[in-house]
Biopython code that builds the backbone (N, CA, C, O; Angstrom):
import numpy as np
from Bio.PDB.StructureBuilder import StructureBuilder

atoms = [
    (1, "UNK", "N", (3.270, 26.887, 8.863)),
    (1, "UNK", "CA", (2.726, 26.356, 7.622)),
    (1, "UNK", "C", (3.697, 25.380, 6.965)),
    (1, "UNK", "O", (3.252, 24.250, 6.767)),
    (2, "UNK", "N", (5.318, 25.709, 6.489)),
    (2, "UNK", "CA", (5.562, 25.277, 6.543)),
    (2, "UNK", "C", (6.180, 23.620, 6.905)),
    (2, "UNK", "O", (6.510, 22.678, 6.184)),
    (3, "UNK", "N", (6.134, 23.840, 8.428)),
    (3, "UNK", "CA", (6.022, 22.814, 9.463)),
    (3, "UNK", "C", (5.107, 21.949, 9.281)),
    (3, "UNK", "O", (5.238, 20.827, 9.770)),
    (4, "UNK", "N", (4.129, 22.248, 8.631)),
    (4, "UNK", "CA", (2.571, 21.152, 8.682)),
    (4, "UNK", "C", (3.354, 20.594, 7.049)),
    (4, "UNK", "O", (3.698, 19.416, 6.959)),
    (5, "UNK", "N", (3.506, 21.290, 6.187)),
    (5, "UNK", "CA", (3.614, 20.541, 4.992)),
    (5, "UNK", "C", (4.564, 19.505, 5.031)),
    (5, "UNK", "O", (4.288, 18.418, 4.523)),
    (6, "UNK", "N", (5.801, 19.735, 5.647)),
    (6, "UNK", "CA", (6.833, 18.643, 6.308)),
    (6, "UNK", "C", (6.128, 17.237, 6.570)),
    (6, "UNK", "O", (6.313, 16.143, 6.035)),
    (7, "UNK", "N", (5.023, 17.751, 7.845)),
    (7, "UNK", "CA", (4.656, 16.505, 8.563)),
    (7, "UNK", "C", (3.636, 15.537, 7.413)),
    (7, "UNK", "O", (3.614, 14.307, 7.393)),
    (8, "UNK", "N", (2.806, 16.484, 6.470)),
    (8, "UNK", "CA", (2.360, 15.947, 5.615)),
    (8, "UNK", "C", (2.537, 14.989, 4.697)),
    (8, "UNK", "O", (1.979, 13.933, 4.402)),
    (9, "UNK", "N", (3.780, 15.840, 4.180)),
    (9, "UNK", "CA", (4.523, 14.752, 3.292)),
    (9, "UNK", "C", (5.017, 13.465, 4.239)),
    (9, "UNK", "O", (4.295, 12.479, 4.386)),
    (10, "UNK", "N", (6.374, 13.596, 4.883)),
    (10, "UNK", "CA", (6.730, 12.420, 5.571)),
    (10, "UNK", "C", (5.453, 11.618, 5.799)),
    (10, "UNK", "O", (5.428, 10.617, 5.083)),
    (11, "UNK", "N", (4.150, 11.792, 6.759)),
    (11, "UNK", "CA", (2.983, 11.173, 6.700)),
    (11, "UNK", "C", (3.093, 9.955, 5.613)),
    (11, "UNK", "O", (3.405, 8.768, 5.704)),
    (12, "UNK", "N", (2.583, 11.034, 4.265)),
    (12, "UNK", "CA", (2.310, 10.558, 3.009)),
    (12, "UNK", "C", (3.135, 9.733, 2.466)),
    (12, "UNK", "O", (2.579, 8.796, 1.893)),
    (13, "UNK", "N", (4.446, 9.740, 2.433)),
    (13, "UNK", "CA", (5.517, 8.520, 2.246)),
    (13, "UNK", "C", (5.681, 7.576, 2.791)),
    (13, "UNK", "O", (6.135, 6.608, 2.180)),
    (14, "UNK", "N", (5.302, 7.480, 4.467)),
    (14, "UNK", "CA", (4.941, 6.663, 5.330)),
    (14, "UNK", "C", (4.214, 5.657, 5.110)),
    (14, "UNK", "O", (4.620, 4.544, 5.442)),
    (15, "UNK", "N", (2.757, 5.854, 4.392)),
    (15, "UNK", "CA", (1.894, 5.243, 4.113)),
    (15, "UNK", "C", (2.399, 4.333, 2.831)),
    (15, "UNK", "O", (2.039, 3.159, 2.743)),
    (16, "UNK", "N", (3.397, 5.046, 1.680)),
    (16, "UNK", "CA", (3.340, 4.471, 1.010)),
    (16, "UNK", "C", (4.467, 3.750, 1.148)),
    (16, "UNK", "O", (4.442, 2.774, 0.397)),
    (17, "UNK", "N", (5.732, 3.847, 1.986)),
    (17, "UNK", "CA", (6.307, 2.411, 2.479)),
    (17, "UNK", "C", (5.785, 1.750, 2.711)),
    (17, "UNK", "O", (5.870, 0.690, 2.091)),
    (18, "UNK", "N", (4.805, 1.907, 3.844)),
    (18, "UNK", "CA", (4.039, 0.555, 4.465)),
    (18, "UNK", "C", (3.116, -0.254, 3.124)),
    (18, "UNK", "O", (3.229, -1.477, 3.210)),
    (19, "UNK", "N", (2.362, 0.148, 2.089)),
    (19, "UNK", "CA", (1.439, -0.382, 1.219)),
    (19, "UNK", "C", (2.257, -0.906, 0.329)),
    (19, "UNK", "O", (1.828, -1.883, -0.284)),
    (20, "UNK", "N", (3.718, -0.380, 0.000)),
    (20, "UNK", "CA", (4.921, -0.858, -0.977)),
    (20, "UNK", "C", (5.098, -2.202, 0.054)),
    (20, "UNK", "O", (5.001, -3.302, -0.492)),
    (21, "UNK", "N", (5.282, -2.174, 1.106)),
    (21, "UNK", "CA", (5.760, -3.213, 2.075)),
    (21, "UNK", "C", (4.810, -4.502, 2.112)),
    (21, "UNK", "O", (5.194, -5.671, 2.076)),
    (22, "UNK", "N", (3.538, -4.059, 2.190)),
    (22, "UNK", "CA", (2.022, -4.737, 2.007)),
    (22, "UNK", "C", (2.361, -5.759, 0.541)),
    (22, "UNK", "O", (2.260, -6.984, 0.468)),
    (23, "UNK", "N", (2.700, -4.984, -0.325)),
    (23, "UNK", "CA", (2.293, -5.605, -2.020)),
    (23, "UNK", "C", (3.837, -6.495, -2.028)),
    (23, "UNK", "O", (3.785, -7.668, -2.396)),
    (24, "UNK", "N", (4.764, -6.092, -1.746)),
    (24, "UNK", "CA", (5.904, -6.862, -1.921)),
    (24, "UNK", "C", (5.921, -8.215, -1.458)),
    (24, "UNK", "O", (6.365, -9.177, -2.085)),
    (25, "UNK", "N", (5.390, -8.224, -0.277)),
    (25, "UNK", "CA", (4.996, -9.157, 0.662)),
    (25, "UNK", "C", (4.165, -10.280, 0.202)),
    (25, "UNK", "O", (4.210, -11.492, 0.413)),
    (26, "UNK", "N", (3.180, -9.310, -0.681)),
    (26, "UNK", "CA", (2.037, -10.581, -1.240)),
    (26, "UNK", "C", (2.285, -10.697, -2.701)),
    (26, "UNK", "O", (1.612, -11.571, -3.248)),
    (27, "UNK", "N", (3.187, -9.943, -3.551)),
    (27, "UNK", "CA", (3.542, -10.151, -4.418)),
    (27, "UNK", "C", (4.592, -11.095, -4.594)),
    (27, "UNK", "O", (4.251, -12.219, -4.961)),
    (28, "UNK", "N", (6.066, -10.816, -4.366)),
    (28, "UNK", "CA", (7.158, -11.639, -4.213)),
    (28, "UNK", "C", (7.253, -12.297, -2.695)),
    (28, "UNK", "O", (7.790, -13.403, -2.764)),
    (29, "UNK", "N", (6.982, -12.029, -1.705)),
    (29, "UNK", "CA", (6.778, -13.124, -0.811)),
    (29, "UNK", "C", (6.267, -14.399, -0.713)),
    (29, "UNK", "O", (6.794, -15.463, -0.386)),
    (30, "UNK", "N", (4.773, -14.011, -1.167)),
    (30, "UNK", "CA", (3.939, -15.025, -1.071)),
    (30, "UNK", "C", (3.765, -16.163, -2.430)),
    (30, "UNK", "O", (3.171, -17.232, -2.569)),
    (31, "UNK", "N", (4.608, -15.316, -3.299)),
    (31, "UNK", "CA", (4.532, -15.945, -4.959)),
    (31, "UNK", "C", (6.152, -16.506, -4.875)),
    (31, "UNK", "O", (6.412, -17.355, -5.727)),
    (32, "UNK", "N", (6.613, -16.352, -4.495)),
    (32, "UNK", "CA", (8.408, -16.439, -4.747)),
    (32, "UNK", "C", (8.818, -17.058, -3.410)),
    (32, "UNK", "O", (8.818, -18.287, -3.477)),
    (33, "UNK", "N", (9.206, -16.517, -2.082)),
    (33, "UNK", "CA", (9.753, -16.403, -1.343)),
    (33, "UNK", "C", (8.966, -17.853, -0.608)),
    (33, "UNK", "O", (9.610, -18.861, -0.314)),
    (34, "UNK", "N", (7.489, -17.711, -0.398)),
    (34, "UNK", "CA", (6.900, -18.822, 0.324)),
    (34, "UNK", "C", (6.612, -19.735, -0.435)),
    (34, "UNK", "O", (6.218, -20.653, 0.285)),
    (35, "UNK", "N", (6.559, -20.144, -1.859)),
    (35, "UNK", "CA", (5.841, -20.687, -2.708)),
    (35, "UNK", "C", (5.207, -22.184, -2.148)),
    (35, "UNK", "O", (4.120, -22.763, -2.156)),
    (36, "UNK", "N", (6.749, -22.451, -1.607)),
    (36, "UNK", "CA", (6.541, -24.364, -1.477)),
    (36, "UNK", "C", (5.454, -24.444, 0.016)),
    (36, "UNK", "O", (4.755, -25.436, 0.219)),
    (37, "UNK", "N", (5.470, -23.248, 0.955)),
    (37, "UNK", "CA", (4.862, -23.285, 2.129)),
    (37, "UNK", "C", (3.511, -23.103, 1.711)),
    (37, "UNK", "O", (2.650, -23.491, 2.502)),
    (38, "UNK", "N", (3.140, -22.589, 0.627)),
    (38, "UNK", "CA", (1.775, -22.126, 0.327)),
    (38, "UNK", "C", (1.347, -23.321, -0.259)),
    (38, "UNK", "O", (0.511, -23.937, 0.401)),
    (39, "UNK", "N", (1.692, -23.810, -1.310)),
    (39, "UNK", "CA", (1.447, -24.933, -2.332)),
    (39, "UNK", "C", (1.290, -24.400, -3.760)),
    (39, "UNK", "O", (2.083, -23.746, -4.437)),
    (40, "UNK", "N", (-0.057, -24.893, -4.068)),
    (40, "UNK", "CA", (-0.655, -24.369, -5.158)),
    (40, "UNK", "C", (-1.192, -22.761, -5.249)),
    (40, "UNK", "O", (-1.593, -22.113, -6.216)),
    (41, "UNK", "N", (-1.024, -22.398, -3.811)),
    (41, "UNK", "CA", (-1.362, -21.029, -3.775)),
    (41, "UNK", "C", (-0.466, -20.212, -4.057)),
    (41, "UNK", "O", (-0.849, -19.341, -4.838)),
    (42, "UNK", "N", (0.524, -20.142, -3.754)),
    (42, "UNK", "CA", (1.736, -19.690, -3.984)),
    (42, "UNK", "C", (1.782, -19.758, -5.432)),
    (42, "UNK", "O", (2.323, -18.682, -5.687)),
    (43, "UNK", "N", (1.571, -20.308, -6.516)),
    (43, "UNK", "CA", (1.706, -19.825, -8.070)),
    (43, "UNK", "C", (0.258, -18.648, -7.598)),
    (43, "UNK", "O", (0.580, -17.496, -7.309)),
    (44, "UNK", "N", (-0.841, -18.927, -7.566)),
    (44, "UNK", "CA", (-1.848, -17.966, -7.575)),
    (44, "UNK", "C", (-1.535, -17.070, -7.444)),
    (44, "UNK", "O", (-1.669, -16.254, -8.356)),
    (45, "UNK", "N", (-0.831, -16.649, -6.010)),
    (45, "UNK", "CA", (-0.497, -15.355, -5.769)),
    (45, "UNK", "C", (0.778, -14.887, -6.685)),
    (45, "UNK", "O", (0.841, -13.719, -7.070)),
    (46, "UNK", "N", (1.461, -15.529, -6.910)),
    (46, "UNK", "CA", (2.048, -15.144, -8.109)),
    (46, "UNK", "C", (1.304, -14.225, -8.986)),
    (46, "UNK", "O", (1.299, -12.994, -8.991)),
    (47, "UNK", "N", (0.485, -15.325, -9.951)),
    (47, "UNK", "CA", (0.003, -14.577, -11.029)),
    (47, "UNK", "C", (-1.358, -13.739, -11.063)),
    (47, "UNK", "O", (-1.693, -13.047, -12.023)),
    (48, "UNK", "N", (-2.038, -13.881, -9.983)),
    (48, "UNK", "CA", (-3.337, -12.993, -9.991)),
    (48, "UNK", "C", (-3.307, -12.299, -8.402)),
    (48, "UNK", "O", (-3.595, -11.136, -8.122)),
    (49, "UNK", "N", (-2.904, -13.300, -7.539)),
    (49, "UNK", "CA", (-3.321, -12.653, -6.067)),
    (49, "UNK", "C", (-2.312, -10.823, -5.667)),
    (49, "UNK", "O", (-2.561, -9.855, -4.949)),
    (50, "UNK", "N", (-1.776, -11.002, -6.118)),
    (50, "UNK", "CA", (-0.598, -9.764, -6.342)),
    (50, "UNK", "C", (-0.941, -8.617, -6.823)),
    (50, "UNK", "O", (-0.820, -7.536, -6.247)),
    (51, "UNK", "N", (-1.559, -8.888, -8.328)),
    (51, "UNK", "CA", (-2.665, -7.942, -9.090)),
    (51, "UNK", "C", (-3.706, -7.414, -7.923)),
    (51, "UNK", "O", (-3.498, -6.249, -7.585)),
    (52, "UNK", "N", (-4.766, -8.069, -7.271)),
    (52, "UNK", "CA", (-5.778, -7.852, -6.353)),
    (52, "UNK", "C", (-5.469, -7.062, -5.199)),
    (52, "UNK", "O", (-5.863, -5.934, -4.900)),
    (53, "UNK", "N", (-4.644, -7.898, -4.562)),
    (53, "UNK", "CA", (-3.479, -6.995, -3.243)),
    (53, "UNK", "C", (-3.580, -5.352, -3.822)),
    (53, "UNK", "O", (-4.202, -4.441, -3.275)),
    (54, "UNK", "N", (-2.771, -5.270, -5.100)),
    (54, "UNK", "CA", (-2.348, -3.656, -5.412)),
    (54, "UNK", "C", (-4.118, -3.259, -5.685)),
    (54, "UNK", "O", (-4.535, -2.245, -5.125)),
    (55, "UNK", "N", (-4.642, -3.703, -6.146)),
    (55, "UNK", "CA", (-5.805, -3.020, -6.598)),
    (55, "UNK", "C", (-6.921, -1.956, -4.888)),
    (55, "UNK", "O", (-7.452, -0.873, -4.644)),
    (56, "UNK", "N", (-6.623, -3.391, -4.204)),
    (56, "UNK", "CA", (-6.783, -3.058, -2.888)),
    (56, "UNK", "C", (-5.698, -2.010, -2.122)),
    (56, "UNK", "O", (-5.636, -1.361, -1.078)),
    (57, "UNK", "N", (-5.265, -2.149, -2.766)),
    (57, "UNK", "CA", (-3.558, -1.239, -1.790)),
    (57, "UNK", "C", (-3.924, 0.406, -2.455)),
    (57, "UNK", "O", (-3.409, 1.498, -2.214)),
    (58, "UNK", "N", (-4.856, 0.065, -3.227)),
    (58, "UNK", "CA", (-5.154, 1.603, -4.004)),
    (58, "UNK", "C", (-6.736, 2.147, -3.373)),
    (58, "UNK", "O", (-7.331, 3.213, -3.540)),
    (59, "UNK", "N", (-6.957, 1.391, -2.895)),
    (59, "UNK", "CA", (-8.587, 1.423, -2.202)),
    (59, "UNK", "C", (-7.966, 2.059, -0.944)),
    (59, "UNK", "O", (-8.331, 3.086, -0.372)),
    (60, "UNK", "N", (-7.173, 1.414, -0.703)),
    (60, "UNK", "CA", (-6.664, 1.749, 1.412)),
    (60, "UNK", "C", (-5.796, 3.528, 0.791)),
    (60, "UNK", "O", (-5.900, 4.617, 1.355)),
    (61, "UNK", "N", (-5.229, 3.292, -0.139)),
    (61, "UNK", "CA", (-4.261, 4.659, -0.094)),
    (61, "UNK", "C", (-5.086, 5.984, -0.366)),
    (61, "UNK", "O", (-4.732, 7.109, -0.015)),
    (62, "UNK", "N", (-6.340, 5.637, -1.105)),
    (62, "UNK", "CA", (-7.155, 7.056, -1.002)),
    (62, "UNK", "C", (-8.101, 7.276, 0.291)),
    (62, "UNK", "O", (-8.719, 8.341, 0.317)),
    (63, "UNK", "N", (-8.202, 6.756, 0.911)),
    (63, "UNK", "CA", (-9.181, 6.407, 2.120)),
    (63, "UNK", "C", (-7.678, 6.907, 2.815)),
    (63, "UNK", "O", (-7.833, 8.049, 3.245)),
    (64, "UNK", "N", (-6.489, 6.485, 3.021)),
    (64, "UNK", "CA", (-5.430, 6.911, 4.116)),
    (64, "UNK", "C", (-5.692, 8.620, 3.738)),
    (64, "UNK", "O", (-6.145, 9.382, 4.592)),
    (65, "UNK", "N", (-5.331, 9.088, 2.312)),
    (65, "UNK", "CA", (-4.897, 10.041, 1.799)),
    (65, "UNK", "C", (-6.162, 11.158, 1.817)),
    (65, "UNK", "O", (-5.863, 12.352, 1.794)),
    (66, "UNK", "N", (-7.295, 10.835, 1.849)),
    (66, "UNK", "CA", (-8.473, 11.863, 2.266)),
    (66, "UNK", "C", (-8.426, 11.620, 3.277)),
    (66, "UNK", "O", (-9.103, 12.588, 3.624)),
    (67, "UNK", "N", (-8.116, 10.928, 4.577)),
    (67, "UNK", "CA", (-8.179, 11.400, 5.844)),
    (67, "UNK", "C", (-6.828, 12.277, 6.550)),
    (67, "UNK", "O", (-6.645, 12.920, 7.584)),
    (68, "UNK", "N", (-6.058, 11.907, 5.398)),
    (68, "UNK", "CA", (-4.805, 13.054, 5.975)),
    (68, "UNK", "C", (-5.018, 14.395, 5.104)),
    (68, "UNK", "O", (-4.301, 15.395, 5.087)),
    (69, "UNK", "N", (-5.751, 14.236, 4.660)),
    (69, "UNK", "CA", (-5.819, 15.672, 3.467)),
    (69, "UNK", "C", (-6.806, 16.663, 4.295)),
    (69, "UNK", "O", (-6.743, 17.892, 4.270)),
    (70, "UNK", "N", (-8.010, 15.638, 5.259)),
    (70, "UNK", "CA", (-9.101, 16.553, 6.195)),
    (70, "UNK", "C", (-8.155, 17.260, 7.431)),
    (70, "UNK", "O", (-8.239, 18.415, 7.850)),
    (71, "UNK", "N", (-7.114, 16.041, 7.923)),
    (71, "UNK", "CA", (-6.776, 16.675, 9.021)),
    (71, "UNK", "C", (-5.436, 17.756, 9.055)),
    (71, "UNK", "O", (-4.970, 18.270, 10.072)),
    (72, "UNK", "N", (-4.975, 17.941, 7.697)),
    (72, "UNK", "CA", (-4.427, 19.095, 7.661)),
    (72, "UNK", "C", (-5.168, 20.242, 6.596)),
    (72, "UNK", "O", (-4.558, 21.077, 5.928)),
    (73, "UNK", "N", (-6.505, 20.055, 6.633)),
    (73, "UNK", "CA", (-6.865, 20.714, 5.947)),
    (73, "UNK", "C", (-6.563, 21.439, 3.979)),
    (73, "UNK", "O", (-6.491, 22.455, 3.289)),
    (74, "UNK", "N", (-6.502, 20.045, 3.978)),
    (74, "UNK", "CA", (-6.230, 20.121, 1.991)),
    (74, "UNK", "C", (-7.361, 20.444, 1.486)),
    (74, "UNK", "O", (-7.299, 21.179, 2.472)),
    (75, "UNK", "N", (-8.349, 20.658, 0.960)),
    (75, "UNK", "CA", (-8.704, 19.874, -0.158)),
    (75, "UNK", "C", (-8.884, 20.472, -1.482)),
    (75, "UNK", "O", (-8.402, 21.559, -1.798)),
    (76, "UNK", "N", (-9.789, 19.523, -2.458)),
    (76, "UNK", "CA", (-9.543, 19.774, -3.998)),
    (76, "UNK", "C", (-10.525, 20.639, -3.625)),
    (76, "UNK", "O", (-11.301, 20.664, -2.670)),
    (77, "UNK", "N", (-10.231, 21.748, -5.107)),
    (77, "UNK", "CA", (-10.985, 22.819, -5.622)),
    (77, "UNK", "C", (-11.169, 23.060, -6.934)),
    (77, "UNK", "O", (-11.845, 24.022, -7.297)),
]
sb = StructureBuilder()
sb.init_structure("model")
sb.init_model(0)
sb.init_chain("A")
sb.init_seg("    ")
for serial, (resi, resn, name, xyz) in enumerate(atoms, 1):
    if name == "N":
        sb.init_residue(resn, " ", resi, " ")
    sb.init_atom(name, np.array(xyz, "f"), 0.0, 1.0, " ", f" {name:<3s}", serial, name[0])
structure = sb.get_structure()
C-alpha cells in the first residue's frame, strides 16, 4: 500500500514538472526568450497566449489526474 502511494505521488509530480515545463516554455520562452523569432507574436504570447497555455495546462492536469486516480484506485467520496 504503501509502495503504490510512493508511485502515485512521484507519478503526480511528474506530470506537474512536465505542465510547469509546458507553461514556462510558452510563457517566458515564447514571450521573452524567442520574441524577435516570433515577431509580433511573441508580445502576444507574452501577454495573453501564456494566460490560455495555463488555462489549458489545467484542462490536461485533471484529465492526467483522474486517470491516475482510476488506476490506483482513488476516488472522491
Amino acid at each position: 500500500m504503501e509502495k503504490d502511494v510512493k508511485k502515485y505521488w512521484r507519478t503526480n509530480i511528474r506530470y506537474i514538472l512536465m505542465l510547469l515545463t509546458v507553461w514556462f516554455l510558452a510563457s517566458y520562452g515564447a514571450g521573452i526568450m524567442f520574441k524577435d523569432a516570433l515577431g509580433t507574436w511573441g508580445f502576444w504570447f507574452a501577454q495573453q497566449g501564456s494566460i490560455y497555455v495555463f488555462v489549458v495546462l489545467i484542462f490536461v492536469y485533471v484529465v492526467l489526474l483522474n486517470r491516475l486516480d482510476k488506476k490506483y484506485d482513488i476516488d472522491e467520496k
